[in-house]
C-alpha atoms as one frame of an Amber mdcrd trajectory, in Angstrom:
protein
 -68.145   0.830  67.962 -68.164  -3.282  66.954 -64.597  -3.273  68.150 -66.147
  -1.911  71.523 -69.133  -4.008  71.882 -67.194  -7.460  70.903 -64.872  -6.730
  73.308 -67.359  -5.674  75.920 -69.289  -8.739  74.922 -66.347 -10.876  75.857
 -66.092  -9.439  79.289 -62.701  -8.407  78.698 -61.043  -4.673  79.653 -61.672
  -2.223  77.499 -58.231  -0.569  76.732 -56.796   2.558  75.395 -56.622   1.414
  71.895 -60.378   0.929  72.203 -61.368   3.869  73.596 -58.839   5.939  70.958
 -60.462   4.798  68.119 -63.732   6.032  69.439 -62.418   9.151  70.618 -59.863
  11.073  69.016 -57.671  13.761  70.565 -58.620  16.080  68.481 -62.081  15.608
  67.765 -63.975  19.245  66.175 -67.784  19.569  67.506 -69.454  18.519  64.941
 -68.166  15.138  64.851 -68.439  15.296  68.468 -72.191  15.300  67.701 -72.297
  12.682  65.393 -70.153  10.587  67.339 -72.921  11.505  70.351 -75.679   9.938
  68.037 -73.553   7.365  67.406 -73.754   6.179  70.725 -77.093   7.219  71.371
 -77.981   4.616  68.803 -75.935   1.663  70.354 -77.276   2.108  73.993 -74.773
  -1.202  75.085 -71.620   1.093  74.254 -72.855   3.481  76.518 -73.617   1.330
  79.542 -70.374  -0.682  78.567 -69.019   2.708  79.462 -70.091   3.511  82.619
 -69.675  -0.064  83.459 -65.789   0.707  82.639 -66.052   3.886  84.777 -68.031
   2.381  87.981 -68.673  -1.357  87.991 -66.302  -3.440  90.313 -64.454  -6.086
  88.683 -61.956  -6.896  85.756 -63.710  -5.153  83.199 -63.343  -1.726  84.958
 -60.513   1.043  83.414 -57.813   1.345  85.745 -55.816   3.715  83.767 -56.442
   7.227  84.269 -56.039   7.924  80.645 -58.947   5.119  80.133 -61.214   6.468
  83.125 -60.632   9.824  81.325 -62.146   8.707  77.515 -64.857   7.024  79.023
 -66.072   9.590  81.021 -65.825  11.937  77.587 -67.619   9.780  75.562 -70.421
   9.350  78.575 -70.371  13.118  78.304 -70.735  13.143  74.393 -73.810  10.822
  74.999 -75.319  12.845  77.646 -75.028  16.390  75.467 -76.849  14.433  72.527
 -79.559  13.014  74.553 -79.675  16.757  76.093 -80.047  18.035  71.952 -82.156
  15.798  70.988 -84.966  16.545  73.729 -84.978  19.991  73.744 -85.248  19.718
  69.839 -88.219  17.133  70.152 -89.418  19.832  73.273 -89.199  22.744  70.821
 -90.793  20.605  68.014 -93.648  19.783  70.186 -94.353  23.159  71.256 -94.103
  24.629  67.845 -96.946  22.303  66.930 -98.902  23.470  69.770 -98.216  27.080
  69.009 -99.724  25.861  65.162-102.620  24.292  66.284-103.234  26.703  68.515
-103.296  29.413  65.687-105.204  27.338  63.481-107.753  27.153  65.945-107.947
  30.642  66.605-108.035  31.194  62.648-111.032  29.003  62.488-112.739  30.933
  65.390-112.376  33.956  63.713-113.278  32.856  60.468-116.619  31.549  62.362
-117.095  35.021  64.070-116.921  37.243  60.646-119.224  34.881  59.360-121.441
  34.930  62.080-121.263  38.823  61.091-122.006  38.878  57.965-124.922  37.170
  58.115-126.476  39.838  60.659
C-alpha cells in the first residue's frame, strides 16, 4: 500500500509490479477481505485506482493486465464497503429490535403492576 501511494503521490504510472504486490494471483477470500479493509482504510489507494482505470493522462494503466488488477482491487473495496454496511444496518436494527423489547418489557411490567394493585 506505501509502495502504491508514493508512487501515486509522484504522479507516476502505476505498473504491474505495483499492482502484484497488492493483489496476488491467488488470493483465498479471506484475505480478500482483509485486503478490502485494507483499502477501505487508505481511501487515496482507492481513488488512485480508479484514477488508473478512468482518468486521462500519463498516470492511467494502459496494460490490460494493469486495467485488469485495478478494477479487482476497486471490486475488493466495493464488496467491503458493501459488508461493512449491511453489518452496521443489521447492528442498528438489532438495537432497535432491543429497545424495542425493553420497552415493551417495561410496559408490561407497568400493566401487572397496575393489576395488582386493583
Amino acid at each position: 500500500v506505501l509502495n502504491f501511494l508514493r508512487k501515486y503521490s509522484l504522479g507516476t504510472k502505476i505498473d504491474d509490479r505495483i499492482l502484484l504486490s497488492l493483489l496476488p494471483s491467488d488470493l483465498p477470500e479471506v484475505l480478500s477481505n482483509e485486503l478490502g479493509s485494507l483499502l477501505l482504510s487508505h481511501p487515496m489507494v482507492v481513488r488512485g485506482l480508479i484514477g488508473s482505470l478512468f482518468q486521462p493522462g500519463p498516470q492511467r494503466a494502459t496494460s490490460p493486465t494493469a486495467r485488469l488488477k485495478c478494477a479487482k482491487l476497486v471490486a475488493i473495496a466495493t464488496l467491503a464497503a458493501e459488508r461493512m454496511e449491511s453489518a452496521a444496518v443489521l447492528a442498528a436494527e438489532q438495537a432497535d429490535g432491543n429497545a424495542a423489547e425493553a420497552s415493551g418489557d417495561d410496559a408490561a411490567a407497568a400493566a401487572a403492576d397496575k393489576t395488582k394493585t386493583q
